[in-house]
N, C-alpha and C positions, 0 to 999 in steps of 0.2 A: 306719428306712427312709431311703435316699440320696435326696435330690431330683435329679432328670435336669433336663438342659437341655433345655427342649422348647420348638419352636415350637408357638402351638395358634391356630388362626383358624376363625371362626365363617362359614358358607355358609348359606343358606338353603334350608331351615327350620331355621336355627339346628341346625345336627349338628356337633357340636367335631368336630375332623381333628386330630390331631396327627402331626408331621412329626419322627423321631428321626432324626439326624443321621449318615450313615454317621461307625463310630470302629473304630479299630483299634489297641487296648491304652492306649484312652482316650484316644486323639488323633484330632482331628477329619478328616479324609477328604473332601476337595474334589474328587476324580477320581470321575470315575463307577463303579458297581460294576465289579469286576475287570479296570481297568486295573492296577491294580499288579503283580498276581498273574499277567497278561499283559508287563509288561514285565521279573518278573523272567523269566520262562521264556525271553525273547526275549535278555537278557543271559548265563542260562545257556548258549545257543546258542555264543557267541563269547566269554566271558570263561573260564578255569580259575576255579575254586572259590580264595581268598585273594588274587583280584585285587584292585586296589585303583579303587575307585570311589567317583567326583563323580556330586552331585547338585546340579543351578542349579535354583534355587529351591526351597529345601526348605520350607518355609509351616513348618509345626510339626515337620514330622518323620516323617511318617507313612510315607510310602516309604521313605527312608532306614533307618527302623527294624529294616525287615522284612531288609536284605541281610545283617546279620552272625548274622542268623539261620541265613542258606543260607551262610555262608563268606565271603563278601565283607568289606576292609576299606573302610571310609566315608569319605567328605570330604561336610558340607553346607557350603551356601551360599548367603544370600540378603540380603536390602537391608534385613532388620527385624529384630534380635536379639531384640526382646522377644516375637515367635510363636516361636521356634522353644524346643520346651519339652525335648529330649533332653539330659540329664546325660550326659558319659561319652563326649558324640561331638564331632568336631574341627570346627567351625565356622567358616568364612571369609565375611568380612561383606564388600559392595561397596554404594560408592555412587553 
């Protein structure tokens, strides 16, 4: 059995809550449900399939992940190299 990351906090009359983290191919997911899924269709709108696109602040990688899925080429970028967990993608760090 895998142990998950779980928050778990106790309310009264003491009933556990636990709270699973949105993840998307094991990366944590800070945007609220189906933003992302929303901003690619809105990129689809205006970009061709193999455009190349930037992402400013990429946190782990979550969004980013998802465009070379649909065709898109990537750039992230963000101010922490050590969240950002994607092997294989071109990263530009600022400080």
């Amino acid at each position: 059995m895998v142990a998950e990351n779980r928050n778990v906090s106790l309310s009264p009359p003491f009933v556990i809550r636990q709270e699973i983290p949105n993840c998307y191919k094991g990366l944590r997911v800070f945007a609220a449900p189906g933003v992302h899924q929303e901003a690619i269709a809105i990129i689809k709108q205006f970009l061709e399939v193999d455009a190349r696109v930037i992402e400013v602040g990429a946190g782990a990688g979550a969004f980013i992940m998802r465009l070379p899925e649909t065709g898109y080429q990537v750039v992230a970028s963000g101010i922490n190299p050590d969240t950002f967990a994607l092997k294989g993608c071109r990263m530009l760090y600022s400080i």
